[in-house]
Structures are given as C-alpha cells and as structure tokens.
N, C-alpha and C positions, 0 to 999 in steps of 0.2 A: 523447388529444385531448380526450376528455369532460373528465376533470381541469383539463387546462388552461384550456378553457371557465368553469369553477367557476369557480377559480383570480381572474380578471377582476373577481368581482365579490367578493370575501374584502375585509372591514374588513382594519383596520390587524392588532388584534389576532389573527386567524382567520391573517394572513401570518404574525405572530410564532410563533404557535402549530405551524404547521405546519414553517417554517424550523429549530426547535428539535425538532419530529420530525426532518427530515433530518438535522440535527447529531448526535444522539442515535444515528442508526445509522450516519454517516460514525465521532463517535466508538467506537463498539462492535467498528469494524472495526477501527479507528489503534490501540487501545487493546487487541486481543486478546492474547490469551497465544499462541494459533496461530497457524500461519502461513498466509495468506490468498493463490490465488496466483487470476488471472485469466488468463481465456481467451477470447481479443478473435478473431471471426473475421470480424465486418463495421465499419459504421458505433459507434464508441462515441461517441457526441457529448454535450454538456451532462452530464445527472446521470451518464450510460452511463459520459461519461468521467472522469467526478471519483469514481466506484465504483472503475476500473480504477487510477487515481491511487493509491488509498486501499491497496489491494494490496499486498502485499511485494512480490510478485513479478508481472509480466505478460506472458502468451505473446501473440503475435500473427502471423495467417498476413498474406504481402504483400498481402491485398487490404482488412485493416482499414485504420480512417482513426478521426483520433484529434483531437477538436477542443472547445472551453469556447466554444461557440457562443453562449450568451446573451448578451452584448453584440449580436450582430444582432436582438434582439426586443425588445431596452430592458431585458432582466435582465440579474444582476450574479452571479458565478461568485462570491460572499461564502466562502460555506463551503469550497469545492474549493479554494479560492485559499489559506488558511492551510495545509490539508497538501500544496499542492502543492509550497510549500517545501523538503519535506523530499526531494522526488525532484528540482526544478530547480528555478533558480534566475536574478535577472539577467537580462538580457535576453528570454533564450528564455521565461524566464515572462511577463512583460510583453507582448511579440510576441505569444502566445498568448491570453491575458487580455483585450488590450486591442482585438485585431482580430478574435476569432473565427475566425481563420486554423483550414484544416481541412488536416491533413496526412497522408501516409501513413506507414503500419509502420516502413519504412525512417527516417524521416525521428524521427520516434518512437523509433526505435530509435537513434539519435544521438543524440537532445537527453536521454536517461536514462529517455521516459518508458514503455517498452518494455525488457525482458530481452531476449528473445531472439526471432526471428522464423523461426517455422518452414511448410514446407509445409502446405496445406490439408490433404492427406491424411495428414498427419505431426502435425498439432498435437496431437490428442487422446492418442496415443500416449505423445508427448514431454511433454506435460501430465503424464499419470498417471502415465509412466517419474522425472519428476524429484519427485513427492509420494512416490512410495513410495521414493524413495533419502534423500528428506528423512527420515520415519518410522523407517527401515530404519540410519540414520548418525549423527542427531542423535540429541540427549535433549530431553525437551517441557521439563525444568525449565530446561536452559539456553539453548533458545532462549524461554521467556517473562522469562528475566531479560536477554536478549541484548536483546528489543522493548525491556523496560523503560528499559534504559538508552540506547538510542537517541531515544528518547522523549524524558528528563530530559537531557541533559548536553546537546545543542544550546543558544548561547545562556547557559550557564554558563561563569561564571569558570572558568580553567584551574587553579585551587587547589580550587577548590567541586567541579570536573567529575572531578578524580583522586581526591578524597577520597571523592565519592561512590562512580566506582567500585572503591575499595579495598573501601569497605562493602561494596558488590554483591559481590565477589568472593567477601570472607569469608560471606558467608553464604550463597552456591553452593557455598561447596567444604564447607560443614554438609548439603546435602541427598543425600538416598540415590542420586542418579543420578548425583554425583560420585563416592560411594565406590564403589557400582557398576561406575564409567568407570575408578577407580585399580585396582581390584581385575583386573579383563579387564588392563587395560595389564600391570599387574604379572604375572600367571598367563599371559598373551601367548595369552591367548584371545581371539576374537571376540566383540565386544558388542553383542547384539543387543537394542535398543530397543523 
C-alpha cells in the first residue's frame, strides 16, 4: 500500500524507471534457462497475476482467483500483457485485459492460464512431487534450449522457424547431456540427471 501511495506522486521519468525495473524481472523470469513453476493458493491479482502468467508452469488450489485488475484503478497491465500472449490468446486475453474480470482456478484452468488445479492440502505435495520428476527425467541443457526455442520461433516465418530449429537441434545433440541421454538409451540404463 505505502508503494503505491509513492507510486501517485513519481515524475514521468521515476514511472519509466521503475516500469523497466518490473520488465527486467518479468524478463529474467521468460527468459530463464530453468524452469519456473507457481503455486497460486489465494488471490493472484495485478503483478501477483502477471508473476504467475510469467511461469512455465502454474499449480492452483480451487480457492485461487486469477485476474490483470489494473484497468479498475486507471492502470494498464503493459508489461503482463505482452507475455501473456504466449499462454492465451484472442478473446480471452482481451476479456481479461480489458475488464479486470477476476476468475477462479477452474476457470483459469480452461482458458490455459492454470496447469493443473489441485487440493489445498495436496498442492504443496504435488508442487514438489512434479519439480523433482522435472530434475529427476529431464536434462537442464535441453530444457534451457527447449525455453529458448519457444521464445524465438513464435512469430517467425515457417522457413526462418525450421532453420532455426535445425540449428538448435544441431548444437544440442553436440552437448554432454545428449551423449550422456544416447549413451543410457543405448546401454538401456537409467539416466539419471
């Protein structure tokens, strides 16, 4: 609340300044090599819900509520609104955007911008059940080249978007954690990460 009080009386510049803060750490999070997952157990609204957006992944029990509120105070969801493209889309982004509409889990969990929605007394559980299957099945190098390429290729020509990931490809199956992965495959051993 005290922030936002500031907040009122910020020159032009002190808004730019600070808006380019929050860009800086929405990018940090789009832009990871890890994977980023949230865990939504009440109200995520305005920034709450453009952090949870930012996410790979988002758990939520059915009593979260998930809404880009600032259109009711006369601010503008600017930043949340360019990656919230990449999880919806269309209407439902727009609906959302434009009305401050606040919805629940459920409902969240239809329009993409919710994974999966679990009991309260389940979340935490199921949270850190599905990180250590991430760690425990994946490889870090190719899920940060897997980010990367979701990143770049939206928005790219379909000759531009195969070529690139031809490139990607090739120079994942050059890193230790591919021969690593071929090697297990081959010796039909279990590969643990």
């Amino acid at each position: 609340m005290g922030y936002l009080q500031e907040m009122r009386h910020f020159s032009r510049e002190e808004n730019l300044a600070d808006s380019r803060r929050l860009r800086d750490l929405f990018d940090l999070i789009h832009r990871g090599n890890k994977v980023f997952i949230s865990q939504v157990e009440g109200p995520a609204l305005a920034g709450g819900c453009g952090l949870a957006t930012l996410c790979d992944f988002c758990y939520a029990t059915p009593e979260a509520t998930f809404g880009y509120t600032e259109s009711k105070i006369g601010f503008v969801p600017a930043l949340v609104a360019v990656y919230l493209q990449y999880r919806i889309a269309g209407h439902h982004m727009r609906e959302l955007l434009l009305t401050g509409k606040v919805i629940a889990a459920d409902e969240a969990h239809s329009m993409g911008l919710v994974n999966t929605v679990v009991a309260d007394d389940q979340i935490q559980h199921a949270v850190t059940a599905f990180a250590e299957q991430l760690c425990e099945t994946t490889s870090g190098v190719s899920v940060a080249y897997i980010k990367q390429l979701l990143r770049k290729t939206p928005g790219m020509h379909m000759d531009d978007a195969l070529e690139y990931a031809a490139s990607l490809n090739a120079e994942a199956r050059g890193s230790g954690d591919c021969v690593k992965g071929i090697d297990s495959f081959l010796n039909k051993e279990k590969i643990k990460w």
